[in-house]
N, C-alpha and C positions, 0 to 999 in steps of 0.2 A: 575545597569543594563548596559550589555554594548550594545547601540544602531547601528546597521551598517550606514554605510553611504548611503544616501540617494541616490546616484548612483550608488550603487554595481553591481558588475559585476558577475556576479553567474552562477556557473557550478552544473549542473543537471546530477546525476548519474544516469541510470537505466529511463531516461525520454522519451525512446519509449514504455515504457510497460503503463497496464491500470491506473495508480493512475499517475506517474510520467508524460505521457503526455498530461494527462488534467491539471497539476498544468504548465507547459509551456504554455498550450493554454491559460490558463484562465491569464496569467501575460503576455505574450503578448498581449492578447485581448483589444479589445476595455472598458471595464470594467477591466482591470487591472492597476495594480500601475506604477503610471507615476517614471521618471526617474532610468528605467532599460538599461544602454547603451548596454552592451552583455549578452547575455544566451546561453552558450555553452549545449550540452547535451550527453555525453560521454554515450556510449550502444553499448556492447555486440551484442547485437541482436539474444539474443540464442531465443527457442523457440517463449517466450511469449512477443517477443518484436517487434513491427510491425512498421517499417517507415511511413506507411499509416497514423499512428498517429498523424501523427508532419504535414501533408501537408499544413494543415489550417494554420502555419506558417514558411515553409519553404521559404519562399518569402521574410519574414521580414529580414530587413538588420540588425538587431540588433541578430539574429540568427546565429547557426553555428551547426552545428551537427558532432559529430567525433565517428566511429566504434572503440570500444576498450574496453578494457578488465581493471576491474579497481584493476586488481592482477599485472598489467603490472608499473612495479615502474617507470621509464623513462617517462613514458607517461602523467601517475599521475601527475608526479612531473610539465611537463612541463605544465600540465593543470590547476593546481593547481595554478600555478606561476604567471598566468595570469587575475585570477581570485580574487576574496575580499570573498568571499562566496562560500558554497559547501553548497548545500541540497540534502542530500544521499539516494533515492529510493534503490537503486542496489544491487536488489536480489533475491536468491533462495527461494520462497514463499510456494510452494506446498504440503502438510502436505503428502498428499499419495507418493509423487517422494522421500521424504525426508526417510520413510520409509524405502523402497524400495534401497536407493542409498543416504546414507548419506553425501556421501564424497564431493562433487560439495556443498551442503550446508556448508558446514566446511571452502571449500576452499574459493567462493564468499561469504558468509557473514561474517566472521569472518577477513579469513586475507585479503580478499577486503576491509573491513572497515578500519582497521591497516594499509593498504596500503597509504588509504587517508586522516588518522589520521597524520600518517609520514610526509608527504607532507606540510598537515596543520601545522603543528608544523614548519616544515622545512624552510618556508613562514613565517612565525609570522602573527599576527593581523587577520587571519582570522576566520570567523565567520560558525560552523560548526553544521548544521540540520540534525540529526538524526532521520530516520524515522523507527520505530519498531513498535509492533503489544502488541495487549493484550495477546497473549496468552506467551508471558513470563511470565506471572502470573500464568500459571497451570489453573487449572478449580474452581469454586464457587459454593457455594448450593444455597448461599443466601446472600443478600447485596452486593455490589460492590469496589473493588478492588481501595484503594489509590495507588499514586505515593510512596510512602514511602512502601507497603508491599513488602515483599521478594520474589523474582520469584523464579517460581517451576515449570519450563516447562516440557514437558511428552513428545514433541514429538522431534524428531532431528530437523528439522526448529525449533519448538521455543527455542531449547537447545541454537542454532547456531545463533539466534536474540539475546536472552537474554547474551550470549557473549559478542556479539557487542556492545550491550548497555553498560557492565561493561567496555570495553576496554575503551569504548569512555569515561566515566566517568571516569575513571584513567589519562584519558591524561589531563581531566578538572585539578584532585583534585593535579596529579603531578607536570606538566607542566603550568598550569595555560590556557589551550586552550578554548577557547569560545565555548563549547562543548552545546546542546541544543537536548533534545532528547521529538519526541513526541510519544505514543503508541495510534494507533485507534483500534477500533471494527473493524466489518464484514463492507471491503468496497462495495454498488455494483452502478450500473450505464452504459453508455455507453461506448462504446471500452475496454470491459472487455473478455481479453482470455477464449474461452469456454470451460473451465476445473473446475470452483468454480463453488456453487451450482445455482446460480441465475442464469448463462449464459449459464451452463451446460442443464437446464431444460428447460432453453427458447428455444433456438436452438434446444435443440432436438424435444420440443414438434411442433416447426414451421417445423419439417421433418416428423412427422408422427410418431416419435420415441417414445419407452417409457423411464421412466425419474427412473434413478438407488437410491432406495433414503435408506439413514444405517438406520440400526436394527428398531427400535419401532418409529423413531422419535421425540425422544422427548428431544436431545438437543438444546440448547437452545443460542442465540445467540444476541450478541446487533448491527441494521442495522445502517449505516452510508454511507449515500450519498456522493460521489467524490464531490460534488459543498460543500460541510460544512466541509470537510477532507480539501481541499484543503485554503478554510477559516481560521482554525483552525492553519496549516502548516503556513499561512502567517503569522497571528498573532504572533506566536510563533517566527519564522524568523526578525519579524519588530522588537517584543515586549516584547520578551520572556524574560528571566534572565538566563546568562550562569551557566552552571550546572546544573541545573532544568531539569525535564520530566515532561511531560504534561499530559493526558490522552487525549483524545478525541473520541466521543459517538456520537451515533445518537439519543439514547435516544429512542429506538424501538425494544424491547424484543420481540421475536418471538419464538417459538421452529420449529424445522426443517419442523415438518409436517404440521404447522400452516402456513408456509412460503410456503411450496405445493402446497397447497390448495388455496392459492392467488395464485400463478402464472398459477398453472390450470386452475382458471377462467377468467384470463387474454386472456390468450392462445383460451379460448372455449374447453378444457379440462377435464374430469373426472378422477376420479379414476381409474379407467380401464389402464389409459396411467400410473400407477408406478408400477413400480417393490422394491420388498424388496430385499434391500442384505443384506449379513452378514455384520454387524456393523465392524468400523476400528480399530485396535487393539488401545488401549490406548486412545480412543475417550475420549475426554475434554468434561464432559456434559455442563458447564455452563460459561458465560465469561460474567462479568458485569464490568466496569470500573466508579470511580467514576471522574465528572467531576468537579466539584467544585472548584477544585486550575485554570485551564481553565480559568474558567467562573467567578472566582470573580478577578481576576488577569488584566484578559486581553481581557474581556467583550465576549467571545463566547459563543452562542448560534445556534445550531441546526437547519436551518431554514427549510428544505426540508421536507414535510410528507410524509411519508412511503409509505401509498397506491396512490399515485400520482405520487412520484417517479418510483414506480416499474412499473404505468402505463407507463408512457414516456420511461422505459427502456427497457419494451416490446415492444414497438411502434418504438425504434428505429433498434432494431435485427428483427422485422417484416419488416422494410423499407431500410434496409442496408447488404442483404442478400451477397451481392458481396465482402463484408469486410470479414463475419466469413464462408460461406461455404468454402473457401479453408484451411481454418483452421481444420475445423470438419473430411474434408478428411483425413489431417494426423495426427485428435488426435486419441489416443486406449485407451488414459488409463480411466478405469471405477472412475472417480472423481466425487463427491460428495460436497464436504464442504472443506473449509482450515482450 
C-alpha cells in the first residue's frame, strides 16, 4: 500500500460545488485530520459551484482558493507542482444537461481528468483520488454491483465518468501512478445545488411549488449522506491501495416515490404538491453498490440514518433560504434525479 505522508499538501478539484466543499470543511474543521499544512481548491465556478461554500474556511491560513479551469494545462501543472496529493471532484454531474448537451461532459470529465493525470505523472510521487459515481455500472434488478463488474453506463455523464475512471486506471497499470478511485450512491445533504431530486423538492415545496417527479416512480436508488461520503473519501485517501476502486453506500434503498413521500412529510406536504412527467429517456431503474471490499479493507461503515438525515437536510434549506433562493431564480431546468 502506498501510504501519503502525513503532512500532505492536497489540491481539491471541483471543491466549491456540494460533495467537494463539505470534504474541505470537514478536513479543515475542527474534527478533521491533524497535520494538513495546505488545501488549495482549484474551481471553475460554472454554475453549481458556489464560493458561499468554502466561507467557514476561507479564513484558515492553511487555505487558498484559485478560479480555474482544470482543462487549463499550465495551471494544472503549476498546481499540481505544489502539491503531494489531488483528490478529483471536478465535474459535469447532471444526467438531464448531459442529455441535452453532451459535449462540456466529454470535455470536463474526461480530458479534465487527463489533464490532471498529466501533471500527476509529470510530478511523480503523487497520490491521486478519484472520485466517480455508481452509475458507471449501468442499472441492476437485483443484488448489488462489485468493484470488479464491467461498466455499462446509459447516460453521457456516466459514459464520460466511466472514462475517466478507465483513463485513470491506465495511468496506474502503465505508468505506475498512485491512481485510487472511489464510486458512491445518490449523494444528499446540505449545500447541495437545487437541481437533483432531494434539493429540487425541498426548495420547491418551501415556495409553495409543486415537485416534477418521472414516470411511475419506481426507480430505485441507494442514499448516502455527504458526512459518510466524505468518511469513506478519507479512508480511501489515508488507506486505500493504489489501483483499487472502492464503492461507497449509504446502505438506504429507496425508490423515487418512496423518497417523495418523505420529503412531502418533511415539508407538511401531500400529494396534491407532485406532478408526473414523462419519464427521462434511458432512466437507470436501479443502482445498488456492493460495499464489502470498503468495509473489510478499510473498516467503513455508514453512520448517518436516512430519515434523520433528510430531517436536518430539510431543516437546513428551511433555515438557509438566502443561500438557494438566488439560485432557484436562475435555474429552468425541469431536474429530477442524476
Amino acid at each position: 500500500m502506498n501510504t501519503p505522508p502525513p503532512s500532505a499538501r492536497i489540491l481539491v478539484t471541483g471543491g466549491a460545488g456540494f460533495i467537494g466543499s463539505h470534504y474541505v470543511r470537514t478536513l479543515l474543521g475542527a474534527q478533521g485530520p491533524a497535520g494538513v499544512p495546505r488545501l488549495t481548491v482549484l474551481d471553475r465556478l460554472t454554475y453549481a459551484g458556489n464560493p458561499a461554500n468554502l466561507d467557514a474556511v476561507r479564513d484558515d491560513p492553511r487555505f487558498s482558493f484559485v478560479r480555474g479551469d482544470i482543462c487549463d494545462q499550465q495551471l494544472v501543472d503549476r498546481l499540481v507542482a505544489g502539491h503531494d496529493q489531488v483528490v478529483h471532484f471536478a465535474a459535469e454531474s447532471h444526467v438531464d444537461r448531459s442529455i441535452l448537451a453532451a459535449g462540456e461532459f466529454v470535455r470536463t470529465n474526461v480530458l479534465g481528468t487527463q489533464t490532471l493525470l498529466d501533471a500527476a505523472l509529470r510530478h511523480g510521487g503523487r497520490t491521486f483520488v478519484h472520485i466517480s459515481t455508481d452509475e458507471v455500472y449501468g442499472s441492476i434488478d437485483s443484488g448489488s454491483w462489485p468493484e470488479e463488474d464491467p461498466l455499462r453506463p446509459n447516460s453521457p455523464y456516466a459514459a464520460s465518468k466511466a472514462a475517466a475512471d478507465l483513463i485513470a486506471l491506465a495511468y496506474h497499470r502503465t505508468h505506475g501512478l498512485d491512481v485510487r478511485i472511489t464510486r458512491c450512491s445518490n449523494n444528499y445533504g446540505h449545500h447541495h445545488f437545487p437541481e437533483k431530486i432531494v434539493p429540487l423538492f425541498v426548495t420547491n415545496l418551501l415556495q409553495g411549488r409543486r415537485v416534477p417527479l418521472y414516470g411511475d416512480g419506481s426507480q430505485i436508488r441507494d442514499w448516502l449522506h455527504i458526512d459518510d461520503h466524505v468518511q469513506g473519501i478519507e479512508l480511501v485517501r489515508t488507506r486505500g491501495r493504489s489501483g483499487e476502486v472502492y464503492n461507497i453506500g449509504g446502505g438506504t434503498e429507496l425508490s423515487n416515490r418512496e423518497l417523495t413521500g418523505m420529503i412531502l412529510a418533511e415539508c407538511g406536504a401531500d400529494w396534491s404538491m407532485v406532478e408526473r412527467v414523462a419519464d427521462r429517456p434511458g432512466h437507470d431503474h436501479r443502482y445498488s453498490v456492493d460495499c464489502r471490499k470498503i468495509t473489510e479493507e478499510l473498516g467503513y461503515r455508514p453512520r448517518r440514518d436516512f430519515a434523520s438525515g433528510l430531517a436536518e437536510t430539510v431543516a437546513w434549506y428551511r433555515e438557509n433560504r438566502s443561500w438557494w433562493e438566488p439560485l432557484t431564480r436562475r435555474q429552468t431546468d425541469p431536474a429530477t434525479d442524476r
